[in-house]
N, C-alpha and C positions, 0 to 999 in steps of 0.2 A: 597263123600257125596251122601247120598239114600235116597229118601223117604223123601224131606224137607216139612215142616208143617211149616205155619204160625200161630206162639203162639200168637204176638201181635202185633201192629200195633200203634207206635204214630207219634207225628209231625216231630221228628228230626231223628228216627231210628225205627225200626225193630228188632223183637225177633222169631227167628225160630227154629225148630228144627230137628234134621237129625240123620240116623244111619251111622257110622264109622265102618268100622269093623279091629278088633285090630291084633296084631303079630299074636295070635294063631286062628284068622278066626273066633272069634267071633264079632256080634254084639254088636256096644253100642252106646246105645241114647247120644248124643248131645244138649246143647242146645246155640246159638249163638247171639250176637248181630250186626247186618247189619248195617252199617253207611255209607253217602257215601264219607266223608272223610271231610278231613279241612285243612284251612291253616293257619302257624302265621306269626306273621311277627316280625323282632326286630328294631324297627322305631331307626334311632339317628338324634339327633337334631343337628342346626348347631354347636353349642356349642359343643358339644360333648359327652351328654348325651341322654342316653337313654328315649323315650317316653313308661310308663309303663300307664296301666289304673287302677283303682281298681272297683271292682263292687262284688255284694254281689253276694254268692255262695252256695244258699239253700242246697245243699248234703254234704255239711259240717259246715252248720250253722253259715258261716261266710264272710268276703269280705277276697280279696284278691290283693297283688299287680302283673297283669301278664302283658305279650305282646300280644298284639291286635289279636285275631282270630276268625275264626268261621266255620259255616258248610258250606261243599261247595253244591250250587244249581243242583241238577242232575247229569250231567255229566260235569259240570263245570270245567274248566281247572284250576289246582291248581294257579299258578301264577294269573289268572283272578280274581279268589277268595282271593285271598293276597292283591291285589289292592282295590276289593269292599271295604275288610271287615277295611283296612287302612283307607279310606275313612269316611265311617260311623260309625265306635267305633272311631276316635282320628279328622275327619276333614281334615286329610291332605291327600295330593297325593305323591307318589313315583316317582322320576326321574330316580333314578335308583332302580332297585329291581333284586337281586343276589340270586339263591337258597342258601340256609347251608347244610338242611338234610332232609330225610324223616324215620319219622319209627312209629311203629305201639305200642299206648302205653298199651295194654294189651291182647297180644295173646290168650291165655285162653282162653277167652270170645268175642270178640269183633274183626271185620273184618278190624276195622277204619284205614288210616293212616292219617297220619299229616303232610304236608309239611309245612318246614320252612324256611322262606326266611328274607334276613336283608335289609331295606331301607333306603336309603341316599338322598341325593339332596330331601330333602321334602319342599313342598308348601304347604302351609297351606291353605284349602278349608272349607267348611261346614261338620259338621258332622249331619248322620244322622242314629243315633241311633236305633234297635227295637223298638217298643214300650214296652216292657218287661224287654228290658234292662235299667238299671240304670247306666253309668258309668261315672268317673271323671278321668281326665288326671294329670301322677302323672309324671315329668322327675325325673330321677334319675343317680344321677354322678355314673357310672361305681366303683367307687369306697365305695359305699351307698350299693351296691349290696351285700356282706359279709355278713353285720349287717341285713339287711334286711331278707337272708336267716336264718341265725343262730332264729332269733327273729320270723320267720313263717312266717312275711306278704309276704314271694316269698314262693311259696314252691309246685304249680302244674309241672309235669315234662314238658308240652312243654316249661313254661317259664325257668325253671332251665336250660332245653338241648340245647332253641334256646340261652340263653344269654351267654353259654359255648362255643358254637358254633359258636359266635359273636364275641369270643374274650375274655371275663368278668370273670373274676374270680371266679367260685362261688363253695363255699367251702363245704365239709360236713356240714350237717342241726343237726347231734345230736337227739335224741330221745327225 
């Protein structure tokens, strides 16, 4: 990467731009988005169901049912960030908290990755929300998961990949 330009500059990320230069030795502009990453986490209840939230998701004009995450603070250590963000979208603390995976959901564009961790032994604490965010606590029986994908209300890839990754069945979504 040569020559990076800052195109933009907002609250949660960055838009820059760079030349690459390709097989045959030519230049070509780039344009890329800088994140500094995030983490989810897939909360289970003593019960044995899964803690989802739902909260509305203006870039697709709609709410959704996912697992609790968010951006991580600077250089914030993912697992750190998996604790905050448990905390303040759902209330509860992690006794234990386990990595799953990490990966990056749109090369092309976008520098981001996602770590994803699964939480057990949860204590229930105060939650404390963004102020921007809106969200509601939804458990969901592992086995609720299916219907729920086929039907949309699941259907961003960290929730599909951390709840696969969990254990959870979740089936092709169908067009």
């Amino acid at each position: 990467m040569q020559n990076e330009q800052l195109l933009f500059s907002g609250r949660a990320f960055r838009v820059v731009g760079f030349d690459v230069t390709d097989r045959d030795g030519r230049a070509r502009r780039r344009e890329v988005v800088r994140h500094p990453g995030a983490a989810a986490i897939v909360p289970w209840l003593p019960d044995g169901r899964v803690l989802l939230i739902r909260q509305p998701r203006p870039a697709i004009g709609r709410s959704l049912l996912e697992i609790p995450a968010g951006t991580r603070d600077g250089d914030e250590p993912p697992e750190a960030c998996a604790r905050r963000e448990l905390a303040e979208e759902t209330g509860y603390e992690a006794g234990t908290l386990r990595p799953l995976l990490r990966f990056h959901p749109s090369v092309g564009i976008l520098d981001e990755a996602i770590w994803i961790f699964e939480a057990r032994d949860l204590r229930e604490g105060r939650s404390a929300p963004e102020d921007d965010e809106d969200i509601s606590l939804v458990p969901v029986h592992p086995n609720e998961v299916a219907a729920l994908v086929r039907s949309g209300e699941i259907g961003d890839a960290k929730t599909l990949l951390g709840l696969a990754a969990a254990g959870i069945h979740v089936p092709p979504a169908g067009f």
